[in-house]
Structure formats: structure tokens, C-alpha cells
C-alpha positions as CSV (number, residue, x, y, z in Angstrom):
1,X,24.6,6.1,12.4
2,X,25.7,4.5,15.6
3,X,28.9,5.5,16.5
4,X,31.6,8.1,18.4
5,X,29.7,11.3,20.4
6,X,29.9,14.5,17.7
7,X,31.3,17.6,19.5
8,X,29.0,20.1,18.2
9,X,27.2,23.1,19.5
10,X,24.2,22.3,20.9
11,X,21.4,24.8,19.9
12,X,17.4,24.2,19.2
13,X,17.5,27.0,16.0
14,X,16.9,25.5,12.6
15,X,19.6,23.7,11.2
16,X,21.0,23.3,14.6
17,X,22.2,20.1,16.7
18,X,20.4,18.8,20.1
19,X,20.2,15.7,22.0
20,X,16.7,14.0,22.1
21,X,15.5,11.0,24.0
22,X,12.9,9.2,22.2
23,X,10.0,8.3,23.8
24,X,7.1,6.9,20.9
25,X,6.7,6.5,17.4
26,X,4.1,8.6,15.9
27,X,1.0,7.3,13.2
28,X,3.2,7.9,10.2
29,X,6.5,6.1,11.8
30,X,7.9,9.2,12.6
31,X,9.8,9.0,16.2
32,X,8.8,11.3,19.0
33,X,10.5,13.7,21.4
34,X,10.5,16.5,23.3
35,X,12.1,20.2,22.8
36,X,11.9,22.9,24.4
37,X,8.7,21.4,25.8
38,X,6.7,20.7,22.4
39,X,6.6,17.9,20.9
40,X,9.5,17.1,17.8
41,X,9.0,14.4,15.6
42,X,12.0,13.0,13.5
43,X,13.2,10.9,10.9
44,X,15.0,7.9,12.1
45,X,15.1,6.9,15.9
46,X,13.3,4.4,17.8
47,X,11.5,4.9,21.4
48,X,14.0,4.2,24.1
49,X,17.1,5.7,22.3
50,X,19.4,9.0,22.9
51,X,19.9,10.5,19.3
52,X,21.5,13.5,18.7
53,X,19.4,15.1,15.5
54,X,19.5,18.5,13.4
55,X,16.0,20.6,13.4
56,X,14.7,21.3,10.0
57,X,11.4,23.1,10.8
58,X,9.9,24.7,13.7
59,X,6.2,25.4,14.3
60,X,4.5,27.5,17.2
61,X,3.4,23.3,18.7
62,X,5.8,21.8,17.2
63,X,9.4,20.8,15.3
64,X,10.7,18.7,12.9
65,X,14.3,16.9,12.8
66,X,16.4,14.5,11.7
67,X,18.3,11.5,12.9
68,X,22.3,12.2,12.2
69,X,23.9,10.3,15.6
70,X,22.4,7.4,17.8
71,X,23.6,7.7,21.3
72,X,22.3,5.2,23.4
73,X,20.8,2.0,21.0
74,X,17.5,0.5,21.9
75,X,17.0,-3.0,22.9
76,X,14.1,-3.6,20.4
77,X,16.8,-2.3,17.5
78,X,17.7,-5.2,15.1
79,X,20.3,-5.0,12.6
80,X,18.1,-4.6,9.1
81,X,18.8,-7.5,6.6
82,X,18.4,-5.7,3.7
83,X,21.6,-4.1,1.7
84,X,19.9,-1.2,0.9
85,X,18.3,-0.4,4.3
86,X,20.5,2.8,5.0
87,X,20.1,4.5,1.5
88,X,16.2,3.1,0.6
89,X,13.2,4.9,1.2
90,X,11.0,1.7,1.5
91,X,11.2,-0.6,4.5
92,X,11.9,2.4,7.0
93,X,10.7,-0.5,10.0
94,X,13.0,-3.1,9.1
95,X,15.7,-2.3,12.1
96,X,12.9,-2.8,14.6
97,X,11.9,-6.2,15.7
98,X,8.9,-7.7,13.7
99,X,7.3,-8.6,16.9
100,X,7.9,-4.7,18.1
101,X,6.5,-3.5,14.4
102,X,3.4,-5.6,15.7
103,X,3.4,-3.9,18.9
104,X,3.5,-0.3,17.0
105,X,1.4,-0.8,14.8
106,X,-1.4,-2.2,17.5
107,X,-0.8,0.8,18.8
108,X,-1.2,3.4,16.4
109,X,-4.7,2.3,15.8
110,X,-5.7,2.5,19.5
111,X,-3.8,5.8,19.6
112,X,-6.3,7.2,16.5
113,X,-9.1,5.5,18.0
114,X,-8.9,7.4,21.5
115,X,-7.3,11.0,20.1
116,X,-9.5,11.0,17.0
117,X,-12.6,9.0,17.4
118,X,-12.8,9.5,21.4
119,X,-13.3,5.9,21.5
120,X,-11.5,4.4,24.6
121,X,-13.8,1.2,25.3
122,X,-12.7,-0.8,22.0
123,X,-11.3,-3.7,21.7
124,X,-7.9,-3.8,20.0
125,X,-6.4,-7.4,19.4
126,X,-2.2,-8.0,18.9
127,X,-1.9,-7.4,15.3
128,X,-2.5,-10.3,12.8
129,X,0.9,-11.6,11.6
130,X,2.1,-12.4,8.4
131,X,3.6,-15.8,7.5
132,X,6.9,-14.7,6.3
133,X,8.1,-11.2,6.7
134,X,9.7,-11.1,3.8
135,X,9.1,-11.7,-0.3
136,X,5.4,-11.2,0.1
137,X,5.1,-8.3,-2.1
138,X,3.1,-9.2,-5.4
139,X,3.5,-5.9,-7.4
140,X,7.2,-4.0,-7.8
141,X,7.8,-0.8,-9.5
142,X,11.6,0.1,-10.4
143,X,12.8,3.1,-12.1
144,X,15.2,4.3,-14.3
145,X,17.3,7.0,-15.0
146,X,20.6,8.3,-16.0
147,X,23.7,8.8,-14.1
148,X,26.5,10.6,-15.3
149,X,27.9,8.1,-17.8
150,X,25.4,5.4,-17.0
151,X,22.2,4.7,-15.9
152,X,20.4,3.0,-13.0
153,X,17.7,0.7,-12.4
154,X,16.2,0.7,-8.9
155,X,14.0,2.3,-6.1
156,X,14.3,5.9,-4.7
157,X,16.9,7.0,-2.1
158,X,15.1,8.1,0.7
159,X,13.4,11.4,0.3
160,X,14.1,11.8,-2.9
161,X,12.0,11.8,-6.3
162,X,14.9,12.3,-9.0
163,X,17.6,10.1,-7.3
164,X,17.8,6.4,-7.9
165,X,19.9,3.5,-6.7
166,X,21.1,0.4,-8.4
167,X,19.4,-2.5,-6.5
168,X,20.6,-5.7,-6.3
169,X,18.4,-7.8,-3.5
170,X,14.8,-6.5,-2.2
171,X,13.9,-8.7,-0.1
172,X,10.5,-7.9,-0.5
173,X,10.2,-9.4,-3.7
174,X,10.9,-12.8,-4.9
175,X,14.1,-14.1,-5.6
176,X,12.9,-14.1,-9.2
177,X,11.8,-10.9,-9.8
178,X,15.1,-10.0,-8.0
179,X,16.7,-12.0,-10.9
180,X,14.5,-9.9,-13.5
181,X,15.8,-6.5,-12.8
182,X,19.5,-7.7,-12.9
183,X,18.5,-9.1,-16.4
184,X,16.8,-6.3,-18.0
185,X,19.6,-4.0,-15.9
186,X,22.3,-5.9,-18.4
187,X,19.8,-6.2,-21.5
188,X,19.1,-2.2,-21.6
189,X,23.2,-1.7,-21.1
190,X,24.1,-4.5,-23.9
191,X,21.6,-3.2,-26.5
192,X,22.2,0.3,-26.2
193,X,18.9,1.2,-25.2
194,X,18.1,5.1,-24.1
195,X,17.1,5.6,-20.7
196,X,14.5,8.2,-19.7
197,X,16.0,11.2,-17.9
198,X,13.9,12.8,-15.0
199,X,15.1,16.3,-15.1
200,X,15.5,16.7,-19.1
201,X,11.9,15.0,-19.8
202,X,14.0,13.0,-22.4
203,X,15.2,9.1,-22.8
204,X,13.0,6.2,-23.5
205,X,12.8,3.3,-20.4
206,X,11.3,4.8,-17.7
207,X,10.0,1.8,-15.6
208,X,10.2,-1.8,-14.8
209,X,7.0,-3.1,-12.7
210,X,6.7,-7.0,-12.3
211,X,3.6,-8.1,-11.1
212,X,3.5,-11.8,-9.8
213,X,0.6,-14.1,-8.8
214,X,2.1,-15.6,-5.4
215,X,-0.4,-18.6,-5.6
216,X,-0.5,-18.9,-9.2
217,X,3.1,-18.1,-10.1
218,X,2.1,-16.1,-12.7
219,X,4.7,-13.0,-13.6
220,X,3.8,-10.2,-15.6
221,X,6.4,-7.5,-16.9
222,X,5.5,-4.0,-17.6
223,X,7.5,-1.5,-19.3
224,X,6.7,1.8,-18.8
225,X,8.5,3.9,-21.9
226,X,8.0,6.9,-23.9
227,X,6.4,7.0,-27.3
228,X,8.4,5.3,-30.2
229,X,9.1,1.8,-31.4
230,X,11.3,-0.4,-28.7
231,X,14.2,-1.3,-30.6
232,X,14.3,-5.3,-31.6
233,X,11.1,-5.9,-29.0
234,X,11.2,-9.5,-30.3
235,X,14.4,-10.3,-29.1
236,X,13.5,-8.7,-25.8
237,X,10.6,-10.9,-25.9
238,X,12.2,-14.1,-26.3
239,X,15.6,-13.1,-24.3
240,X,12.9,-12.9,-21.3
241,X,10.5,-16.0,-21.8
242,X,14.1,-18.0,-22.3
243,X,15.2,-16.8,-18.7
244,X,11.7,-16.9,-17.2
245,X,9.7,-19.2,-18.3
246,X,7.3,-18.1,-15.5
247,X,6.3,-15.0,-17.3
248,X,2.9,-15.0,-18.5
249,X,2.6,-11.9,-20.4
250,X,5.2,-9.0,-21.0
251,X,3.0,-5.6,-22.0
252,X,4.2,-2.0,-22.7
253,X,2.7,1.4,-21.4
254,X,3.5,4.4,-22.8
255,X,4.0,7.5,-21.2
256,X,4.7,10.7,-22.5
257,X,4.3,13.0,-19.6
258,X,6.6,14.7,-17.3
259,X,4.8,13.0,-14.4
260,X,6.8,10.5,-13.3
261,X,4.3,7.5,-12.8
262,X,4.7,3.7,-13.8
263,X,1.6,4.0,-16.0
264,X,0.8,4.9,-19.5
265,X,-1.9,7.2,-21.6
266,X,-1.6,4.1,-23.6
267,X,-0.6,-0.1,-23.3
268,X,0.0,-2.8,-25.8
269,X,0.6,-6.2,-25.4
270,X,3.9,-7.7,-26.4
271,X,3.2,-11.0,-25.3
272,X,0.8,-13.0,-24.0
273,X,-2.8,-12.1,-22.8
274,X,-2.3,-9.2,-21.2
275,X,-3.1,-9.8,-17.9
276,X,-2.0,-13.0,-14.4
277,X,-4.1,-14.5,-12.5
278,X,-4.0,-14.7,-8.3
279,X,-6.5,-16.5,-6.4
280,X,-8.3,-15.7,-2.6
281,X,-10.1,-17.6,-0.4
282,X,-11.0,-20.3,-3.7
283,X,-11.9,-17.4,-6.2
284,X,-9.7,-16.4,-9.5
285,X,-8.5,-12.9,-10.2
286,X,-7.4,-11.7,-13.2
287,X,-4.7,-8.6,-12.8
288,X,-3.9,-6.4,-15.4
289,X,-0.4,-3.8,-15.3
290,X,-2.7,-1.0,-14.1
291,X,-5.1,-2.7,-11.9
292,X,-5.6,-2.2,-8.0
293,X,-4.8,-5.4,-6.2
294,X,-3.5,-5.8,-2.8
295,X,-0.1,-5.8,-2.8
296,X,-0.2,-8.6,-0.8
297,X,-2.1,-11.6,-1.8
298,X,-1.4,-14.1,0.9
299,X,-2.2,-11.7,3.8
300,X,-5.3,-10.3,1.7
301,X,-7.2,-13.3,2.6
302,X,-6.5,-12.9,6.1
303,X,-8.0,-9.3,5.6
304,X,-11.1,-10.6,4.0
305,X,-12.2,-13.7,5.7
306,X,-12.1,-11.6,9.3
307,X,-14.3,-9.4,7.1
308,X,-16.9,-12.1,5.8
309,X,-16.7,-12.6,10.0
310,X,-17.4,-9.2,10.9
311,X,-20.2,-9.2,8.3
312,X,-22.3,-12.6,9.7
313,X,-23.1,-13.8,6.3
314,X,-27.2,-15.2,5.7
315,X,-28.0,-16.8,2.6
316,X,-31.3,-13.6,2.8
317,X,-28.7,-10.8,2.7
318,X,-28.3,-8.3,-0.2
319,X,-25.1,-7.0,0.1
320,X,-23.9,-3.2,-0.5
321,X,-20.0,-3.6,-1.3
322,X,-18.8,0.4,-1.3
323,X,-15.6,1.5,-3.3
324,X,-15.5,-2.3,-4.4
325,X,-12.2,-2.0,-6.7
326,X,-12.0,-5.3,-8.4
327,X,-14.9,-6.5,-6.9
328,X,-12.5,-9.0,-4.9
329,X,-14.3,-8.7,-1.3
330,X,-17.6,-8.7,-3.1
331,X,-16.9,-11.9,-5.1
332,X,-15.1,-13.6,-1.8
333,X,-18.3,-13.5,0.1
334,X,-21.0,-13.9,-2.7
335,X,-21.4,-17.9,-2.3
336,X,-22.4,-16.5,1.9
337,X,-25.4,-14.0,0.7
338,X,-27.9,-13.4,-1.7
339,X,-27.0,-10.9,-3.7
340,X,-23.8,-8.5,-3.7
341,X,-24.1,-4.5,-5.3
342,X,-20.9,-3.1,-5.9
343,X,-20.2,0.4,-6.6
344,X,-16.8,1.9,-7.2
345,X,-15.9,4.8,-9.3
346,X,-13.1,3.5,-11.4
347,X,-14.4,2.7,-14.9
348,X,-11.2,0.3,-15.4
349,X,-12.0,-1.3,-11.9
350,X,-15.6,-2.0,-12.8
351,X,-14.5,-3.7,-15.9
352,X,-11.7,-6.0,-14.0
353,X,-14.8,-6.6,-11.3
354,X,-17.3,-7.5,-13.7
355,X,-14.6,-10.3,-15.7
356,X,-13.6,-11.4,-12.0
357,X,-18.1,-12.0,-11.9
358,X,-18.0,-13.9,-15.1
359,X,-14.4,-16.4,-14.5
360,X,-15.6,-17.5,-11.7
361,X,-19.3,-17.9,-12.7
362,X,-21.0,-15.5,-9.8
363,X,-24.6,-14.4,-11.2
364,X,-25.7,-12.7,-8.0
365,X,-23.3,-9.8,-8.2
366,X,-23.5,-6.5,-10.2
367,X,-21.1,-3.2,-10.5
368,X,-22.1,0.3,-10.6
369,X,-19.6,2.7,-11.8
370,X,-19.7,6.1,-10.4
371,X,-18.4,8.1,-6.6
372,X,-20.2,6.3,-3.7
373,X,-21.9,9.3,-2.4
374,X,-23.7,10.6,-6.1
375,X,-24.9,7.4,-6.6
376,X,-26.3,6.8,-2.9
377,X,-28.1,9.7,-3.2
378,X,-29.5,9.8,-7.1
379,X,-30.0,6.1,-7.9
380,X,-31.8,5.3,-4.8
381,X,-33.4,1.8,-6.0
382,X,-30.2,0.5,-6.1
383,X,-29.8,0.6,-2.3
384,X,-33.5,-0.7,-2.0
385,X,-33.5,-4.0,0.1
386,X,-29.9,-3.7,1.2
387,X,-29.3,-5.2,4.6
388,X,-26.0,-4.8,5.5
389,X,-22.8,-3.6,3.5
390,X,-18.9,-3.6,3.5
391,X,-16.7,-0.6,2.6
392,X,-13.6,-0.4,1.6
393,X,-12.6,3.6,0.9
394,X,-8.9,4.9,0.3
395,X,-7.1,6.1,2.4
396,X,-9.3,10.0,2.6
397,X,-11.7,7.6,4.5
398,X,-15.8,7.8,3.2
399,X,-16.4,10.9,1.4
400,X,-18.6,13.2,4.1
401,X,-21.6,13.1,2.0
402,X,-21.4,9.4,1.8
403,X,-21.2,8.7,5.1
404,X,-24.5,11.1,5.8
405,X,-26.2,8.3,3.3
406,X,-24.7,5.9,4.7
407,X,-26.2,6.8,8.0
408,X,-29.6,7.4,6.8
409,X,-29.8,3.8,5.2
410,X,-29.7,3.1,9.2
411,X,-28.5,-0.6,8.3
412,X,-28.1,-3.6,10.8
413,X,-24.8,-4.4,10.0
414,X,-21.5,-2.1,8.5
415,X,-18.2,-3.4,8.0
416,X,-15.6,-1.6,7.8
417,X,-12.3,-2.2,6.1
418,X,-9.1,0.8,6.2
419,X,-5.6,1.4,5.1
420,X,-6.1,4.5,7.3
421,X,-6.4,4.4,11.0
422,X,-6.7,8.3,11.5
423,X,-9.5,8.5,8.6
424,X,-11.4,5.0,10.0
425,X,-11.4,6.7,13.3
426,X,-13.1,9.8,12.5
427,X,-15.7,7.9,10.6
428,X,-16.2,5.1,13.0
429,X,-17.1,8.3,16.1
430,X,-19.4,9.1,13.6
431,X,-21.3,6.0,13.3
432,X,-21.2,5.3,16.8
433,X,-22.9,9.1,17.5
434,X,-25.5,7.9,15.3
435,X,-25.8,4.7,17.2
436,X,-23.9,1.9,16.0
437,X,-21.9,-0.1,18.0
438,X,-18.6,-1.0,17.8
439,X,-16.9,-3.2,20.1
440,X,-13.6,-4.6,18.4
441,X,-11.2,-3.5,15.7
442,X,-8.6,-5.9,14.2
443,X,-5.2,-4.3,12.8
444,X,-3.9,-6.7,10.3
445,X,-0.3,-6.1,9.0
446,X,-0.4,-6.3,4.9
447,X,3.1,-4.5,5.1
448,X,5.8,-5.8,7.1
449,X,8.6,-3.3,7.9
450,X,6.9,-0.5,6.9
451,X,4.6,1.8,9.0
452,X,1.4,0.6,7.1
453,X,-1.0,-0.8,9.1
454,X,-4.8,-2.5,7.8
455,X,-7.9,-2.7,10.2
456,X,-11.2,-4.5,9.9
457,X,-14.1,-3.8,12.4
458,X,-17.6,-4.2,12.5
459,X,-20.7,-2.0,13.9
460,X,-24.3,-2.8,14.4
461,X,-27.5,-1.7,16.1
């Protein structure tokens, strides 16, 4: 994209060419300029560089564009080390210094926090680092589908759904799993096996997702096909276990549906139990194809222990843990309080959570299933006695009504853990109009090269 000056019309019009100087990045990683005296965000860019882009959208505040020339290159560009960077609609950071990513993404969460909450007297520490940039995601998902003659196995190009590329290296992945994919790539072509087609809802292999246990070493493969028998599975089977012995258990799900999801109306087990274990902080997981798990393990017990500090732990506390997943924050701090109430709306969640309870011998922990806010507000004994709780919501932030009971339960102590710094913002304003204090929020980057960022912050009265 760097390169010779384009001689082309300059005009602000949609579709047209003009010259921007970048001056931020915006929440979503989006780079931001100005035209015409509004604010244009675009795709590709970074804050100090001269791009020339084409506008795709105009609004009465504001316009959209896209990166096609860099002009003048920023000092905080570094050249991206992955193959795929140009083409791949994953690590859209990874030609920005890590140390700048931190930087961002620092900032994105004090930007939501005084534009959105109104909260300017917070304090923000530099972003939690990860060990190792690279290879620490736990959990891959790879498609298929056919191309002209042949087929591919890899991620999305970049923007869009019914496009894939071969991929030969992720570096966010193992150098295993990157071995995986070029076997099964070679197994599907040698055996004749028919690949699912996006457009003509016909084919059979849709997906590959490997899910590894970084501290265990566990690997799990999960193919994600259409209905029907998988041709010689048993030589599938073994060809794998012979390459990898590392794989724990290979399973199948089976989707018929035009949606075009690595998950299945139905699963069976080809080998194996079924499920890998991970371990956090000292406690044992078990992870199943279509469980939620942080995607990355290592860094998720970074996450929770400045939780379990946020929280002050007594040995007299009973614990609410909202939209509690797996029960994995829960079962982390459980040997710290007296008793730990999970609720989470899941029914496949509450299941994993309650086997998590029962491997690793917790008795002072029980799950709920149902949405935070109905059961807040109809099964009021089960809040009874609570002292202090944790929540953990996606990325919508607490449901409204939820929050309003939350409120009312006027507890000591709230922790507060988000994938979501715009969402966490408007909920934390409204616990501090209702009186809380909050004094520090800690971002906490689960997602290298990418735009993600994770925050942890605690409020009291």
C-alpha cells in the first residue's frame, strides 16, 4: 500500500479520492480524520500518516473511507510478520508496534470512560501485557469452501463472509495446530472428500476448529460437517492420532443450516472423551467443542487474579458471580470466600460450571440457570445474604433491568469485568450516580494485534 503518489482527481463525493492526515484511532480500530470538517473514519491507516483513501459513505456528521495509498509512513508502523497480514481479516493491529497497541488500547478505555461515562478522575494504568504476542490463542476456527476447481481451507479475507484463503502460518496459533490444518488440507484433497459450498448450501466439510489446552497440551479437533456418514472416519481417526499424538479427543458437529457457524444442531464423539482440559490459577477446566472459554488461557489468569484483587476476598463473603459462563471466575476465587452463587443463562454453560464444581471438589458453589435480571428480581432468596458480587456480561454490557437490581441490592463491593469498554462505561456512570465509587480501571490485553481490549475495575461504598 506504500508506494508512488496516484494522480487522481481529488473529490470528497462517494466513491471519490482525497488525501487525509490521520490523527487517532477510534474504539473499534478504525483510523480517524478529518473532511470537509467532520470527522471520517477509515479502514487501514495509523495516527500520524498522510493516506490518500476513497469515501464509501457519507453521513450529515460524518464519512466513511478506505485506505488505497499511504503517503507519508508513521514511525510507530512495523512491518507485520504474518504472511497473510494484507489479505486476513484477523490481526488488523499487527503493523503497529505492540508497545503502541498498548498505548491504544489504554486509550480507548479512558476515551469511553470520559465521552461515555463522564468519568474524568479515574485511574487508568499502562495496559497489562501479554508474555508472548504471538501463539497464545487456545481456540481456532477455519473454514472451507470451494474454489473453482478446488477448495480452500482457511480464515476470511478481510470483509468478506463467502471468501476464503488458503493459510499456511497463523501465528496466533501454535505451530501444531498450524501443522493440523496443512494435514487435514491434504487428507480432504487425497480422499476425495466434498467440501461444503457457501453460496449453493451444498458440500459436506464445512469447518475445522482445534481447541488446545496451553497448559495442559491437550488438543481437541472439531469438524463441523453436514448430515451424512464421514467417509472411512476411522482412518481419519487414526491418520490424525498417528500425526498428533497430542490430540485428546476428535468430535463431529453437524450442521445443516445455511448459517454459516462452526457449530452443530447435533455432535458425536469420534474419539476420545469428548472434551480437554486447561487449568487457571491451580483449578482444572474441562472444555467441550462448543463451550465459552477465554480464548486466551495464559492471559485469563492475569484477568482473574486482578479480579479476586479488586474483590478483597473474606473467608464471611457470599459471593454473587453474574453471567458466570463456566463458572471459571467463580471456582478461581471460591477457596477466598464462603460461598459463591453463580447465575448465567446458558443451560450448556451451567452444566460445564457445575462439572468444573465437582473435578475440582468445590462444595461451596452453586449455578442458577436463567437471564441475570429475571432471576434477580423473581427468586429473591437467592440474593439473600450476598455481600459483594463479580459480573462478567457480554459485550451489550448488564441488561438495564439488571443493573436497576443490581443497584437496589446496594452492595459493599461490585466488580466489574468487560470485553466492552463503551458498554462498561455507561454502566459504571451508572453505579457511580447511585454512589459507588470507582477510583481505577485496569485494561488487560487478552488479544494482541487486534483492537480488543479487556478491563477489570472495582466500585464500593
Amino acid at each position: 500500500m506504500v508506494g508512488r503518489r496516484l494522480h487522481l482527481r481529488i473529490n470528497n463525493k462517494i466513491g471519490g479520492i482525497v488525501e487525509i492526515e490521520i490523527k487517532d484511532l477510534a474504539y473499534d480500530g478504525k483510523s480517524v480524520g478529518s473532511l470537509e470538517g467532520k470527522i471520517i473514519f477509515l479502514n487501514g491507516g495509523l495516527p500520524g500518516e498522510k493516506v490518500r483513501a476513497q469515501v464509501v459513505k457519507k453521513k450529515a456528521r460524518y464519512s466513511v473511507g478506505k485506505v488505497i495509498e499511504i503517503l507519508e509512513k508513521s514511525t510507530d508502523r512495523s512491518d507485520a510478520a504474518c504472511p497473510h497480514f494484507d489479505i486476513c481479516g484477523g490481526c488488523t493491529w499487527q503493523d503497529l508496534e505492540y508497545s503502541k497497541q498498548l498505548r491504544y488500547k489504554r486509550k480507548q478505555v479512558v476515551d469511553c470512560l470520559e465521552h461515555i461515562g463522564r468519568l474524568k478522575e479515574v485511574e487508568v494504568p499502562d495496559t497489562i501485557p501479554v508474555s508472548d504476542p504471538f501463539y497464545y490463542r487456545n481456540k481456532m476456527e477455519f473454514s472451507f469452501n470451494v474454489a473453482d476447481d478446488d477448495f480452500r481451507l482457511g480464515l476470511h479475507k478481510r470483509g468478506r463472509f463467502d471468501q476464503i484463503f488458503d493459510i499456511h502460518q497463523c501465528l496466533l496459533q501454535s505451530p501444531a495446530s498450524n501443522e493440523i490444518v496443512a494435514w487435514l488440507r491434504e487428507y480432504v484433497k487425497e480422499n476425495r472428500i466434498p467440501v461444503y459450498d457457501v453460496l449453493k448450501h451444498e458440500g459436506f466439510i464445512r469447518f475445522l476448529v482445534i481447541r488446545e489446552g496451553k497448559q495442559t497440551g491437550q488438543t481437541m479437533l472439531n469438524l463441523v460437517t453436514t448430515s451424512g456418514v464421514i467417509p472411512e472416519s476411522e482412518k481419519l481417526v487414526k491418520s490424525a492420532l498417528e500425526r498428533f499424538p497430542q490430540i485428546k479427543t476428535i468430535v463431529r458437529n453437524i450442521n445443516d443450516q445455511r448459517s454459516n457457524i462452526a457449530r452443530g444442531e447435533s455432535e458425536e464423539v469420534l474419539f476420545g472423551p469428548g472434551y480437554i482440559e486447561e487449568t487457571i490459577l491451580g483449578y482444572t477446566f474441562r472444555i467441550y467443542a462448543n463451550s465459552f472459554f477465554q480464548t486466551n488461557s495464559i492471559q485469563a489468569a492475569t484477568l482473574y487474579g486482578k479480579a479476586i484483587e479488586f474483590l478483597r476476598p473474606d473467608k464471611s463473603d457470599r459471593l454473587l458471580d453474574l453471567y458466570c459462563g463456566a463458572g471459571t471466575i467463580g471456582i478461581c476465587v471460591s477457596g477466598l470466600v464462603g460461598e459463591v452463587i453463580g447465575i448465567e443463562s446458558e443451560v450448556s454453560a451451567v452444566k460445564a460450571a457445575v462439572e468444573n464444581a465437582e473435578i475440582n471438589k468445590i462444595d461451596n458453589i452453586s449455578f442458577h440457570t436463567g437471564q441475570v435480571e429475571k432471576i434477580l428480581r423473581n427468586q429473591p432468596e437467592i440474593s439473600k445474604g450476598v455481600n459483594c458480587v463479580i459480573v462478567d456480561p457480554p459485550r451489550a454490557g448488564l441488561h438495564p433491568k439488571a443493573l436497576k437490581k443490581l443497584i437496589e441490592l446496594d452492595l459493599p463491593r461490585v466488580v466489574y469485568v468487560s470485553c466492552n469498554p463503551a458498554t462498561f462505561s455507561r454502566d459504571a456512570a451508572a453505579l457511580v450516580e447511585a454512589g459507588y465509587r470507582m477510583n481505577k480501571v485496569i485494561p488487560v490485553d487478552m488479544f494482541p494485534h487486534t483492537m480488543h481490549i479487556e478491563i477489570v475495575a472495582g466500585f464500593y461504598k
